[in-house]
PAPAGU-890985 format. One record per residue (C-alpha): x, y, z; residue number from 1. Coordinates in steps of 0.25 Angstrom, whole numbers, plus 5000, padded with zeros to 4 digits. Each point is the difference from the previous one (the first is absolute). Example, Ala and Ser with C-alpha at 12.3 -4.5 7.8 and 13.67 -1.06 7.14 Angstrom:
((5049; 4982; 5031); 1)
((5006; 5014; 4998); 2)
//
This chain:
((4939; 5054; 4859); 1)
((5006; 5004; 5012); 2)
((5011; 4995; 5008); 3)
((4996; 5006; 5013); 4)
((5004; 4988; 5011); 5)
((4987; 4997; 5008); 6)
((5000; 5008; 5014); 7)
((5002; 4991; 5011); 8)
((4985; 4996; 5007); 9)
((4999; 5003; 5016); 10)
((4990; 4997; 5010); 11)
((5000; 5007; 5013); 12)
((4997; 4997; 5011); 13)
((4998; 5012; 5013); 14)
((4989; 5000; 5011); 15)
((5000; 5016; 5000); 16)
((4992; 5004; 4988); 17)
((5009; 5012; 5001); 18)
((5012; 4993; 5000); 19)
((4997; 4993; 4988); 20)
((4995; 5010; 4991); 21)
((5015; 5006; 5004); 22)
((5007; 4989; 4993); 23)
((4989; 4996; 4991); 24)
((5005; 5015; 4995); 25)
((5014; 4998; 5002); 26)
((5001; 4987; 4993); 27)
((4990; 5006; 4988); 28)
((5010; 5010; 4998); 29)
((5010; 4992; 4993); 30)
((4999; 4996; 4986); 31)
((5003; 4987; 5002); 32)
((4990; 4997; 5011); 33)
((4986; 4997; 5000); 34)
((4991; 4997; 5015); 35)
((4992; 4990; 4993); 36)
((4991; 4997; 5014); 37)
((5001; 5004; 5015); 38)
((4998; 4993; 5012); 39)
((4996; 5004; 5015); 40)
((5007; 4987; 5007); 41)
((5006; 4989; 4998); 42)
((4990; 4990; 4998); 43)
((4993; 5009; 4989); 44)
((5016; 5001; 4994); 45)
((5000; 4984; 4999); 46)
((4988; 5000; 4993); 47)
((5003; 5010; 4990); 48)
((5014; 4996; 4998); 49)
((4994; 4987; 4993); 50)
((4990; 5006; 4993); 51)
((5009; 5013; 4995); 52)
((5015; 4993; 4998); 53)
((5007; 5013; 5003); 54)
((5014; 5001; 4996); 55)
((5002; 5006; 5015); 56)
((4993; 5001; 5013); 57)
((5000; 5012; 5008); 58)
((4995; 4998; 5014); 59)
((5000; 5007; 5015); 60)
((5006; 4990; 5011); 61)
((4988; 5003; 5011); 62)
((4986; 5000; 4998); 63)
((4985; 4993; 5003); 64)
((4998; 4987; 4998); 65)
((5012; 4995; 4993); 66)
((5014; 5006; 5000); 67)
((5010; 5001; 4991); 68)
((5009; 4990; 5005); 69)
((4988; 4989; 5001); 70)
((4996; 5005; 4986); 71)
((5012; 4999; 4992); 72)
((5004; 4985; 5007); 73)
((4985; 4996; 4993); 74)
((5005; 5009; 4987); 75)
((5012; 4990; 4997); 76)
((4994; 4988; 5004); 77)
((4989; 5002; 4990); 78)
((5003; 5010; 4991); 79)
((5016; 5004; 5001); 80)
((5000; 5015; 4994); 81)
((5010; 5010; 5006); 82)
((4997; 5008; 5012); 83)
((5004; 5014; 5005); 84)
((4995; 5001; 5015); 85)
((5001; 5013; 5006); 86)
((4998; 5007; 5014); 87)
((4999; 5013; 5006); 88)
((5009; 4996; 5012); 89)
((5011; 4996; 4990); 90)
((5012; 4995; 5010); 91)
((5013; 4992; 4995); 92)
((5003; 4996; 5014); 93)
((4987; 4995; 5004); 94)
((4999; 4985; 4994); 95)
((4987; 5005; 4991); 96)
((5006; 5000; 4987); 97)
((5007; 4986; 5002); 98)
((4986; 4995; 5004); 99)
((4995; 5004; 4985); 100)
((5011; 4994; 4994); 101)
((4996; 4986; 5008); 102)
((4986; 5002; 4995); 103)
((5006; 5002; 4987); 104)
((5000; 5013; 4997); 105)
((5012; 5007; 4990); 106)
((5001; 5012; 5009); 107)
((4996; 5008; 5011); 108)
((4998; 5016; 4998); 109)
((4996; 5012; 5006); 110)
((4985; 5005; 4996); 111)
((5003; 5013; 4991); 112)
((4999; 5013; 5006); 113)
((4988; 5010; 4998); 114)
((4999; 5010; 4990); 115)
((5005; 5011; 5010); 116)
((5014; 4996; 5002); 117)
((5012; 5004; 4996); 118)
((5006; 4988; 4997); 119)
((4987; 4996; 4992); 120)
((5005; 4998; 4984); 121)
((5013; 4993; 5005); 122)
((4994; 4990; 5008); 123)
((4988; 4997; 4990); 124)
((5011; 5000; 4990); 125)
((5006; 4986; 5009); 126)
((4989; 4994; 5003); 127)
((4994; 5000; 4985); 128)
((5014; 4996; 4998); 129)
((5000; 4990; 5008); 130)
((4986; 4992; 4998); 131)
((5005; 5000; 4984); 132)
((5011; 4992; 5005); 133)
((4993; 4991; 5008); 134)
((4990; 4998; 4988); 135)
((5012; 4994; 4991); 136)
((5001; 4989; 5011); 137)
((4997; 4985; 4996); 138)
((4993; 4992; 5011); 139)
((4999; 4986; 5002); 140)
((4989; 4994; 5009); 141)
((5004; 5000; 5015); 142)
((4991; 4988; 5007); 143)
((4994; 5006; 5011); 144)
((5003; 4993; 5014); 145)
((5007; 4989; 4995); 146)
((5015; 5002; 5005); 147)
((5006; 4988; 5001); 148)
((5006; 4997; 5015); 149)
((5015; 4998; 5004); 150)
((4999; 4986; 5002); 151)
((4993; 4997; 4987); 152)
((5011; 5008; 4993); 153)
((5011; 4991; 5006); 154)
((4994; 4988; 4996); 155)
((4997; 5006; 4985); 156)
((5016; 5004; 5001); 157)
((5004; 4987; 5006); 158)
((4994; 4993; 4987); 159)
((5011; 5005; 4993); 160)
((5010; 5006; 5007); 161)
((5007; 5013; 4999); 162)
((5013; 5000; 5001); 163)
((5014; 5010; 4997); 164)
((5010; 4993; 4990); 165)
((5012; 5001; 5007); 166)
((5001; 5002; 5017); 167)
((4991; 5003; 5011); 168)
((4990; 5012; 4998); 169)
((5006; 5013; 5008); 170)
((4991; 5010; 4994); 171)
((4986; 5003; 4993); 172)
((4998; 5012; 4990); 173)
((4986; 5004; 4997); 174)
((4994; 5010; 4992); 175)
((4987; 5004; 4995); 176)
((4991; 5012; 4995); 177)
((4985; 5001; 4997); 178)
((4992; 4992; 5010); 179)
((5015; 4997; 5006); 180)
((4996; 5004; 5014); 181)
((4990; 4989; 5001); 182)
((5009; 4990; 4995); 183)
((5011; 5003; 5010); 184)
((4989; 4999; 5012); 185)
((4995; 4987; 4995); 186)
((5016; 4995; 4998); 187)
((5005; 5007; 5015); 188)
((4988; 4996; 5006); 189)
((5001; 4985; 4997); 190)
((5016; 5000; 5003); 191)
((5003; 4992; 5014); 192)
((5007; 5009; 5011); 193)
((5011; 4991; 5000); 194)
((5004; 5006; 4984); 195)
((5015; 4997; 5002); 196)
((5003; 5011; 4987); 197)
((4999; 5014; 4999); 198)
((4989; 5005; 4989); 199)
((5000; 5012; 4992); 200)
((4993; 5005; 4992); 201)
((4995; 5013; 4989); 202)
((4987; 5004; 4997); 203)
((4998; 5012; 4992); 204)
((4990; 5009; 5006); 205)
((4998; 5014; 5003); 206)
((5008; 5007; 5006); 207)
((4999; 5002; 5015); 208)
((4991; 4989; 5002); 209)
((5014; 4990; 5003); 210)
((4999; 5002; 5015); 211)
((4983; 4998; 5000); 212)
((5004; 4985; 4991); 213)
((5010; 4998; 5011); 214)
((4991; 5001; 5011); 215)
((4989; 4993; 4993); 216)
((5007; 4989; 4996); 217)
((5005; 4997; 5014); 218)
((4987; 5002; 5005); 219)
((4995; 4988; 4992); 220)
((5013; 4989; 5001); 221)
((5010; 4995; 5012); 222)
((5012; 5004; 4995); 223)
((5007; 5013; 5003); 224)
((4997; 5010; 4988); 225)
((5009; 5013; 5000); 226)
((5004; 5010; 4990); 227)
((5013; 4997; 4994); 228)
((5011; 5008; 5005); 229)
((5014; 5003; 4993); 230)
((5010; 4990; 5006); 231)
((4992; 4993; 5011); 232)
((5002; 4983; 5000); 233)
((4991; 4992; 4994); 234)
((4995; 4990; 5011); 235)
((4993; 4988; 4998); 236)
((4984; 5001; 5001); 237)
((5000; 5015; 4997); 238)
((4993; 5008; 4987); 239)
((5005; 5011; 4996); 240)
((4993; 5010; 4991); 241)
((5007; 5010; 4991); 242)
((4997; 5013; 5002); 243)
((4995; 5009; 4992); 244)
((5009; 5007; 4988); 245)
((5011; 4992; 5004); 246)
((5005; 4985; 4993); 247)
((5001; 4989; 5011); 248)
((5011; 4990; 4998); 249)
((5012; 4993; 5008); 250)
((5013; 5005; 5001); 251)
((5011; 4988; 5001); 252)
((4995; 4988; 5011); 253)
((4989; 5005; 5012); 254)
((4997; 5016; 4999); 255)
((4990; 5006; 4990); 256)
((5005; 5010; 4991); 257)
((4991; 5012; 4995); 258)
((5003; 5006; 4988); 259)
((4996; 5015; 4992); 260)
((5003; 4995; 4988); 261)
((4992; 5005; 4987); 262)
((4986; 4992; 5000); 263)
((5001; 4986; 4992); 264)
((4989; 5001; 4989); 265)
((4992; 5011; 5007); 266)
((5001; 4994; 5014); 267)
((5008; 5003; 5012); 268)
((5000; 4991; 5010); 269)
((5000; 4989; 4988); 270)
((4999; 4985; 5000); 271)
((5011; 4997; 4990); 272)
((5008; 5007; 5010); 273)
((4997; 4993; 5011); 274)
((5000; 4986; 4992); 275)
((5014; 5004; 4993); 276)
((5006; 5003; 5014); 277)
((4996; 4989; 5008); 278)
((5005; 4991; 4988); 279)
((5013; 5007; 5001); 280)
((5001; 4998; 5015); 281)
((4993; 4986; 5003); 282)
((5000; 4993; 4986); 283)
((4995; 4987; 5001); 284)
((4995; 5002; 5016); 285)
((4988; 5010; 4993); 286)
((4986; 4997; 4998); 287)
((4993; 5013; 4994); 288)
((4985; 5001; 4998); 289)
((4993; 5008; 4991); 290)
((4986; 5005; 5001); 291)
((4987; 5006; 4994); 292)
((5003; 5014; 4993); 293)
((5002; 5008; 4988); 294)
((5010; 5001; 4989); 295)
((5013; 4990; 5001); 296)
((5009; 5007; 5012); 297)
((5008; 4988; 5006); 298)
((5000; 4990; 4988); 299)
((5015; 5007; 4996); 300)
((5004; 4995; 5015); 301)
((4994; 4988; 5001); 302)
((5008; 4996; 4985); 303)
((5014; 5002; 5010); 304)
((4995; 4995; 5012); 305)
((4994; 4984; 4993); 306)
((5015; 5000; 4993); 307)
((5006; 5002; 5013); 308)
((4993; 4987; 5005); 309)
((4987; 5007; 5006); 310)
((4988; 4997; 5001); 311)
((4987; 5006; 4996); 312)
((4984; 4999; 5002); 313)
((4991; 5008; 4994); 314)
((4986; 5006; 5004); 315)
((4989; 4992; 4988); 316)
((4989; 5007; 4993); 317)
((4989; 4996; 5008); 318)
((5004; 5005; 5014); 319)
((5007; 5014; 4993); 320)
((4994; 5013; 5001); 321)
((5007; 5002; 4986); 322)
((5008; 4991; 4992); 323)
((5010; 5006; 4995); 324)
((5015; 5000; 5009); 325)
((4996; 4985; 5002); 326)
((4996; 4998; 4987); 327)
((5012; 5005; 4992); 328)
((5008; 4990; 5011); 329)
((4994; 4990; 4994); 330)
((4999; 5000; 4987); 331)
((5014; 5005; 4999); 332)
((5006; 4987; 5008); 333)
((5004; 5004; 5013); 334)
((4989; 4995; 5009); 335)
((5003; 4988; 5006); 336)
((4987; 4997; 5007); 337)
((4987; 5008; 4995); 338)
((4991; 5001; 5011); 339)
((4987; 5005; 5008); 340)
((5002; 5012; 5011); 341)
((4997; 4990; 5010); 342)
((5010; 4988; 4997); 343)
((5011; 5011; 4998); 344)
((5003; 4999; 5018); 345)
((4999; 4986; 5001); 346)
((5011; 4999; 4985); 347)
((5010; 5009; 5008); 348)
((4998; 4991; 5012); 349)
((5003; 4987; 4993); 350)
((5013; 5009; 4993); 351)
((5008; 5001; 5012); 352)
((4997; 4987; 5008); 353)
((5002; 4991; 4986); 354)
((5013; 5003; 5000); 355)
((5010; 4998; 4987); 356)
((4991; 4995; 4987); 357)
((5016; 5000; 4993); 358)
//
């Protein structure tokens, strides 16, 4: 009997019948792949997804009829199965790849080179790489159109109130990972201009796309959304990002502190950095927030911050790209509040004007 692991199923999903049959041939040619249907657009690929139950979808962004981006929304309303979209005018900077991960989409990549170029096998060599990864992705159902508004989410957290342990909130902490880019538009995006705290926050994503999540981010909420810089003041009703390769965290009262230090569980910037310092620096004045992604990065700092007095929501199951950073918050203890992605603006909210709970 053999013990040969079951290769990994993938629909396709290309306009350009030449383009297809190039990564229908790419894919085919790792051991642990098999193109189990192609599709020519997105309404096809929605059809064929619920018929094949591939372990991945690989799908262009443009093309006739239904795009990717309309395509996979109705793929993880109905059927949620990871999702690969890829373009040929591949662009950090331009918003497209945080539009994907909106619709729901794991990742944004470049369309594989042809044949004929140099850097053929290298780049074949990721992108295989890369959809095999995706495929290990667990999903849970995203409800298509049903985003719960800011006033629904204040009166979901007014029902039961939110509040820090000790004194006044001064400072929010998130952080995220899969599907995390989403979450933080839906939590900035419902957060009043008058936010009288700074936010910051971590999400692990690749490298060179901080600056592109910056911009996208601000596009999308009223509050000013900047890169963290070493040093600057933390000023109330200001999101500061962590850049890439670099942990984000507070040093003493007021500036932001960057840091080179050796990655923490194979990420730099880390949530349990984050979490731990602002535990350190505001204590009891900390609300933190952790949301949909991988693996357990943060649950280490969120343990120090709750001792300190803090206190922490957590994204729930239902609303979360994938249950995992969450998850391990929870059922280890240190969520105060387990919530939907659009109650987590209107808990915060209630957090600094409720005052002291002790």
């Amino acid at each position: 009997m053999s013990d040969q692991r079951p290769r990994l199923r993938v629909l396709v999903v290309e306009d350009s019948p030449v383009a297809r049959r190039l990564i229908v041939h790419i894919l085919n040619e790792d051991p642990d792949l098999e193109v189990v249907a192609e599709a020519a657009d997105g309404r096809e690929a929605v059809v064929l997804t619920a018929r094949y139950r591939p372990d991945v979808v690989v799908m262009d962004v443009v093309m006739p009829t239904m795009n990717g981006l309309e395509a996979t929304r109705r793929i993880m309303a109905r059927t949620p199965t990871p999702i690969v979209l890829v373009t040929a005018g591949y662009d950090p900077e331009d918003g497209m790849s945080f539009d994907a991960l909106q619709a729901g989409a794991l990742v944004l990549l470049a369309k594989p080179p042809g044949p004929q170029a140099s850097t053929f096998s290298q780049e074949t060599a990721t992108f295989r790489m890369s959809v095999k990864l995706m495929a290990e992705v667990k999903l849970v159902r995203r409800r298509a159109g049903r985003r719960p508004t800011p006033a629904a989410a204040s009166l979901a957290a007014d029902a039961s109130p939110a509040r820090a342990s000790g004194r006044a909130v001064e400072i929010v902490a998130i952080a995220a990972s899969t599907g995390g880019p989403a979450a933080l538009a839906t939590i900035l995006g419902d957060l009043p201009a008058t936010t009288p705290v700074p936010v910051l926050v971590v999400q692990h994503i690749t490298a060179g796309f901080h600056q592109g999540l910056v911009d996208w981010l601000a596009s999308v909420s009223k509050l000013e959304v900047r890169l963290a810089t070493d040093g600057q003041p933390l000023r109330p009703g200001q999101v500061l990002v962590a850049p890439s390769d670099a942990h984000l965290g507070v040093n003493g009262r007021g500036r932001v502190a960057l840091s080179s230090d050796p990655p923490i569980g194979g990420h730099r910037p880390s949530a349990t950095h984050l979490f731990r310092s602002v535990a350190k620096g505001y204590g009891s004045a900390a609300v933190a927030a952790i949301l949909t992604g991988m693996g357990d990065d943060g649950v280490a700092g969120l343990r120090t911050l709750k001792e300190a007095g803090g206190l922490v929501l957590a994204q729930d199951e239902s609303t979360s790209v994938v249950y995992g950073m969450p998850r391990e918050a929870a059922v280890l203890g240190v969520a105060d509040q387990v919530l939907p992605i659009g109650q987590v603006a209107g808990a915060l909210t209630s957090a600094w004007n409720g005052g002291r709970a002790r």
